[in-house]
N, C-alpha and C positions, 0 to 999 in steps of 0.2 A: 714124539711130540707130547705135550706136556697137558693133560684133559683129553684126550684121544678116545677115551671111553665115556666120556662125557658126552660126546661129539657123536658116537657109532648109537648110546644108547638113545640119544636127541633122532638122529636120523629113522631107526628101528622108529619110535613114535610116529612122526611123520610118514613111515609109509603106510602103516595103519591107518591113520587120519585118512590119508589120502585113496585107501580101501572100502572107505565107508560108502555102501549104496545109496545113503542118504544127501551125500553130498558128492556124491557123482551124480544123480539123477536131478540135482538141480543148479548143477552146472556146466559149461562148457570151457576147454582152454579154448584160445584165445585162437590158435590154430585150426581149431575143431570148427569153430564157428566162420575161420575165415573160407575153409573147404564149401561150406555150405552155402555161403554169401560172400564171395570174394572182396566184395565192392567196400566192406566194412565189417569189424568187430566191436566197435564201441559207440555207432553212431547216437550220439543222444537224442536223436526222435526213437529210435528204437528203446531208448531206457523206460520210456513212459508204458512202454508193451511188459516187460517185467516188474516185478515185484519187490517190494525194498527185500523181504526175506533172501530172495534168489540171485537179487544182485549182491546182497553180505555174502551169497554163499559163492559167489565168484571170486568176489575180492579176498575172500578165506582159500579157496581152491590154488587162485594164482602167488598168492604169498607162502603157500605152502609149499608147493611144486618150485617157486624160485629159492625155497631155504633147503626145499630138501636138493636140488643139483649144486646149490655151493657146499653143503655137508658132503655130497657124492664124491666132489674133486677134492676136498680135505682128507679124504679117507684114501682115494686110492693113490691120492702125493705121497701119505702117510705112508701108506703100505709099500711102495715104491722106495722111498725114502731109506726103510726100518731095512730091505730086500738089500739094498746099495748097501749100506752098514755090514750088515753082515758080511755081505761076499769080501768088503774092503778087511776084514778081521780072518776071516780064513785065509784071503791070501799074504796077510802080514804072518801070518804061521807055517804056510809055504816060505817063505824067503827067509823065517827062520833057520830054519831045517838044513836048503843048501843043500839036499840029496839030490836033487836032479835039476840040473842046470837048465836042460828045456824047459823045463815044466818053470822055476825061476824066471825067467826069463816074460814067459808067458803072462805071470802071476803081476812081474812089474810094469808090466805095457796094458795090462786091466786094470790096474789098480789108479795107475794116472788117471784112466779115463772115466775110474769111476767117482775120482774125487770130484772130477771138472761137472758131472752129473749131479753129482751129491751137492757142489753151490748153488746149481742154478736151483734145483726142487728146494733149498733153502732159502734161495731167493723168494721162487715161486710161493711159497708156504707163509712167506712173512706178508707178502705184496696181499695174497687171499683174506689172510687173517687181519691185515691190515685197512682193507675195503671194505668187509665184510663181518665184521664180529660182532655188528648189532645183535639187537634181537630183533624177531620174527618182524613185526609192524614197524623196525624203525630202517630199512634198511632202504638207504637211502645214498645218493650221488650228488656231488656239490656240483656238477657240470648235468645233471639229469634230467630228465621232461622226455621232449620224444626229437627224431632225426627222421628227416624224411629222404629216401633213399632212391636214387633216378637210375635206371637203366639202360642205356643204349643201345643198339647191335651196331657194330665197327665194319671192319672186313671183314669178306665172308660171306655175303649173302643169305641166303634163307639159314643157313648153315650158322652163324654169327645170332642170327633170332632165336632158333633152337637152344643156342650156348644161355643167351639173357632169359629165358627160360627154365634152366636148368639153375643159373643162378639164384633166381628168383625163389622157385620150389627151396633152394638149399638156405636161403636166409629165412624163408619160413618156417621152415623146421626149425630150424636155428631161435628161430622164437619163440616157437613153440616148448621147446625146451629149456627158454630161458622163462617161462614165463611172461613174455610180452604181449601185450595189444598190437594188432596188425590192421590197419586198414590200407585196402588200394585206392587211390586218389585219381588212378589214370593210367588208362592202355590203349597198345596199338599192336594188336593181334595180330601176325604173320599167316601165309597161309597153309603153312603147314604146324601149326599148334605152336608155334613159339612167340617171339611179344619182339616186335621193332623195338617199343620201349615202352617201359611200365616205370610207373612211380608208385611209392607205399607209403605209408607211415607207418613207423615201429614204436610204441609208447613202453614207457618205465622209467624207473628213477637210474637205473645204472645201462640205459642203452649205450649214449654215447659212449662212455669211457669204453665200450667193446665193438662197437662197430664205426669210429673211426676212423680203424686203421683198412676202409676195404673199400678206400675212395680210390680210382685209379683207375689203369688200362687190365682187366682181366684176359691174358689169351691161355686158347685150348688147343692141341693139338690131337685130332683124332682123328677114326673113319666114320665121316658123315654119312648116315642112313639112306642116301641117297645116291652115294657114290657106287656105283656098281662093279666099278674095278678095283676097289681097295685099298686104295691109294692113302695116304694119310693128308687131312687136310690142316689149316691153321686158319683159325675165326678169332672174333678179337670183340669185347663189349667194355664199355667204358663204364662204371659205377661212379657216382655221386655221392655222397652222406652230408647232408644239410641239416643243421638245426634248428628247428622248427621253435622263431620268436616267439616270448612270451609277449603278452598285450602289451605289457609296461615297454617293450624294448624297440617296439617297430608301431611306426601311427600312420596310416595307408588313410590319405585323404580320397575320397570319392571324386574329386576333379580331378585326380593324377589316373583314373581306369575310363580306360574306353572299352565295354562290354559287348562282347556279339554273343547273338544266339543262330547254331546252325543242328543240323541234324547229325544225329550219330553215326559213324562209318564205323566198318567191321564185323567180323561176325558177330552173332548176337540174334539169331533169331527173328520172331514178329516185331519184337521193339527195336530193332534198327533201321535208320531212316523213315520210320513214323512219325516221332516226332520233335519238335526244334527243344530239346534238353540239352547238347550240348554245348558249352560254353567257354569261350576265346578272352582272355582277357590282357588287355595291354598295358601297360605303366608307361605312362609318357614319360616321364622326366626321363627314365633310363632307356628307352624301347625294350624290356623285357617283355617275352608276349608266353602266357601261359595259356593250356588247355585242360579240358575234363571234360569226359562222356562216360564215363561207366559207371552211373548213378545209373536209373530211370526218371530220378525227379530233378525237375529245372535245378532249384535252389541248391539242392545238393550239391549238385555239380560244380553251383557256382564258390560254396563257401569251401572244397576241394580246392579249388582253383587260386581262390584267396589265400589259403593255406600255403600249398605250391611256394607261388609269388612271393611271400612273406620269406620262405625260407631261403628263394634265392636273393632277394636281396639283401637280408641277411649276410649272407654267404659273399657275396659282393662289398659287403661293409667290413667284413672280416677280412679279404683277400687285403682289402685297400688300405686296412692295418698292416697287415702282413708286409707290404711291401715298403711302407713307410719305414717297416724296422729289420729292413736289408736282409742281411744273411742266419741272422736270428733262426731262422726256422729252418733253415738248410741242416741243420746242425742235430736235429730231432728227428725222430722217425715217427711220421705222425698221420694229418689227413692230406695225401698224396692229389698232386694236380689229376684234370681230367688226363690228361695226354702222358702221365708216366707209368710207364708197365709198369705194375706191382708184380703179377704173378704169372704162373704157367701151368696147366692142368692138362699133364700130358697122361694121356687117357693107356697108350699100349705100354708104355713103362709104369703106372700103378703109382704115380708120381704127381704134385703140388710141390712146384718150389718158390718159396715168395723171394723175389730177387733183392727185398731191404734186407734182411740180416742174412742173406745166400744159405737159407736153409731149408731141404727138401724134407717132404711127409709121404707118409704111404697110407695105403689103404684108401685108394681115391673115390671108390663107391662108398665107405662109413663117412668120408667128410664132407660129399654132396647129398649127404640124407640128415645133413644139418649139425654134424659133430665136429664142431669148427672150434671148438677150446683147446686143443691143442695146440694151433694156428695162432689166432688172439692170445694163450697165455705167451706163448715165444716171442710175438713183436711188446705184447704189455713190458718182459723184462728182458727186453735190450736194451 
């Protein structure tokens, strides 16, 4: 690839930048802070608690941290890429030769399969350089802003909560690694530490274009922690990915919400069911009925909630496009109904296969600790 040392000596830099104790200690990712405070990472009554200095040194930490993971996947496609070349040129010198017909043989049925590799990572390498070749402060998504992302547990019982859990954890990391803003908007705590359903928001300029594609029926098949005979189970969670309106695109009249205030349910301590913070909100025209309790504060809870709202109706204005233009979208691989399996995370085979381009992953502990770009770049270039 043509600037490749360009690219390694740019990356080298940024991981020094990003060594500085100076601007590690007056920052946090975005992840780091959602560990400590679930409920939010960017809530703006908190920005007034920082410092303009500290807040430039976040916004420096998270632009740096998202240039240096796109240089990370340039390099190692690179080097994958430069890996596939070669082996294709040694075995065109094998089939030269014609000395040993196995070994011929061998050399032609790799060689197929390393050319069919060598398109896609040149695919992949254009589609990167092609999103991505701004500079540092300009990188930027023409569908960008934030997606707010709803979790369900399916079938499965307590087992299926555990699963929305797990996913949960793994789109976090997942952010954390991309450099986004995480806030939680809303949960419903199982009792044995997994979430009925959680809703998030994920902020940046290139979320959407990568999360998507992970709207859908998620199932898992594994031995529940519970199961004492060892049976292998199947639980099943539905994801959501909504686009979170901008002001300009959605105007939420205050006669269309009917507000309730009731107490928080759930674990959570002395401030559960103390007191009336959380918040029910209704849209008449459509009967959508949103919730939020995992603030402490009234208000909080409520402009979560308006959030929410905002993106499902959204989301409902876009369905009703969608349908008006028939088969249009059948035809894309893109953001999948609630009700259609996407994937399967069969845990005793070491196995994720998403059933849109019928292609399996391994390593199924590195991809629920949030290393999902391998996943997303494979549906980005089908």
């Amino acid at each position: 690839m043509p600037g490749i040392e360009n690219v390694k000596k740019e990356y080298e830099e940024i991981l020094q930048q990003l060594s500085d104790p100076e601007l590690i200690s007056n920052t946090q990712t975005p992840a780091k802070r959602g560990e400590e405070r679930s409920s939010s990472t960017w809530d703006k009554g908190d920005e007034s608690k920082d410092s303009s200095s500290s807040s430039a040194s976040a916004r420096t930490f998270e632009e740096l941290l998202k240039r240096k993971n796109y240089l990370e996947k340039v390099i190692e496609k690179t080097k994958e890429l430069d890996d596939i070349k070669n082996r294709i040129e040694e075995n065109k010198e094998i089939l030269k030769s014609k000395d040993d017909l196995e070994l011929v043989s061998l050399a032609e049925t790799e060689t197929g399969q390393l050319q069919e590799r060598e398109k896609i990572l040149e695919k992949e390498l254009d589609k990167l350089i092609e999103a991505k070749s701004q500079p540092l402060s300009g990188e930027k998504n023409t569908r960008g802003g934030s997606v707010i992302v709803e979790i369900r547990a399916g079938a499965g019982g307590e087992e299926a909560a555990l699963f929305v859990g797990d996913l949960f954890k793994m789109y976090s990391k997942y952010a954390q690694l991309q450099g986004w803003g995480q806030k939680t908007l809303d949960s419903r705590p199982s009792e044995l530490g997994g979430f009925k359903e959680i809703v998030f928001e994920l902020k940046d300029g290139d979320v959407f274009s990568k999360m998507q594609f992970e709207g859908g029926v998620h199932r898992v098949q594994r031995t529940p922690e519970t199961e004492k005979q060892g049976r292998i189970h199947t639980s099943t969670a539905s994801v959501a990915v909504l686009l979170k309106p901008k002001e300009t695109e959605l105007k939420l009249s205050p006669a269309d919400l009917k507000i309730d205030v009731y107490k928080s349910s759930g674990p959570g301590g002395q401030y559960v069911n103390k007191r009336m913070t959380a918040v029910r909100i209704t849209h008449l025209p459509s009967g959508l009925i949103v919730t939020s309790q995992t603030e402490r504060n009234l208000q909080q809870n409520k402009i979560n909630a308006i959030s929410i709202l905002g993106a499902k109706l959204l989301e409902k204005k876009i369905m009703d496009e969608e349908e008006k233009m028939g088969d249009k979208r059948k035809t894309q691989i893109g953001r999948a109904k609630r009700a259609e399996k996407i994937r399967t995370y069969n845990f005793p085979q070491d196995r994720i296969t998403d059933h849109r381009i019928k292609k399996s992953f391994h390593n199924i502990e590195k991809i629920m600790e949030g290393e999902l770009d391998s996943i997303i770049d494979s549906l980005q270039s089908a």
